[in-house]
N, C-alpha and C positions, 0 to 999 in steps of 0.2 A: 504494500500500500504506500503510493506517496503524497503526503498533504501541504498543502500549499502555506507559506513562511506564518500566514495571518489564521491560523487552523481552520478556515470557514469551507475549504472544499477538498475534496480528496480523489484520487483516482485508483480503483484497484484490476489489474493484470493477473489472471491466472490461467489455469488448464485442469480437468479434473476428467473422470471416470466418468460415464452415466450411469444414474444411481435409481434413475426411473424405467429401462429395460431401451428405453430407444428417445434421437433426440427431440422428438416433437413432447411425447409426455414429460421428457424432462422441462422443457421449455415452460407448458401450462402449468408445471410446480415450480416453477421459481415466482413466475407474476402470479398465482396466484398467493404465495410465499408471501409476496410483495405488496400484496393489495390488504391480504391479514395483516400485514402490519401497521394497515392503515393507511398507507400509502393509497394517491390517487391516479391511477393509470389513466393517462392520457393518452399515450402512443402503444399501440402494439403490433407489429407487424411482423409474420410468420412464411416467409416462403420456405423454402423444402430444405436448406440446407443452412438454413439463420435465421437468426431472430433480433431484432429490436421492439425495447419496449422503453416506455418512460413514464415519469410520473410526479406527481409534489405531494406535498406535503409540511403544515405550517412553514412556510416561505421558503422552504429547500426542493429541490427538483435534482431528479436522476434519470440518468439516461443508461442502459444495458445495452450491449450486446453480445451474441453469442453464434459463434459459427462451428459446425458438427465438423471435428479434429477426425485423424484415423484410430483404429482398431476401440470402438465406441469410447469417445472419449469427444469433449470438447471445450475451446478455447470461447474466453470470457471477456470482459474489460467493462467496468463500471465507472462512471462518475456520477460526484455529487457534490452540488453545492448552490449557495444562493439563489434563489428566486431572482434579487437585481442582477444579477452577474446573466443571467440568461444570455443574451449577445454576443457579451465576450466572451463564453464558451460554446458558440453554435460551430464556428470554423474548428473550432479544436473536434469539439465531435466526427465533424463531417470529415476530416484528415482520416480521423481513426478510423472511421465507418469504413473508409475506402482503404484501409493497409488492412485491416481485420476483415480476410476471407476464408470461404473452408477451404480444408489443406488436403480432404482425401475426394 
């Protein structure tokens, strides 16, 4: 995880297992993960081999995505931060959107 000098936003990088048998149910278990926790899903978008989804909550907004990695396994990358800040972090998204694709 790395968070930005003024702690208000954070972005995390990972790769994991699917831990719900394939990656489409994994995907419906994380936003709905996500939405339990109260979080407000505003974006969700599912083609066959990725997902983006986003969301707020009291003045913070998160943006996911996640694209199906080889031998059932997939790569991650979350951010999260300020509601104001929205703008300044739309280009950064859209960079990452477009380096984060699936790999198998």
């Amino acid at each position: 995880m790395a968070a930005c000098r003024d702690g208000r936003s954070e972005m995390r990088v990972w790769g994991a297992y699917l831990s719900s048998g394939d990656f489409p149910s994994e995907i419906a278990d994380r936003v709905r993960s996500d939405a339990n926790a109260g979080w407000m899903i505003t974006y969700d978008f599912r083609p066959e081999a990725a997902a983006s989804w986003s969301g707020s909550l009291g003045g913070r907004v998160f943006y996911a995505r996640a694209t199906k990695g080889c031998d059932d396994a997939a790569i991650y990358f979350r951010i999260e931060y300020d509601t104001v800040e929205l703008e300044a972090y739309h280009q950064i998204i859209d960079r990452l959107v477009e380096t984060l694709r699936p790999t198998c």
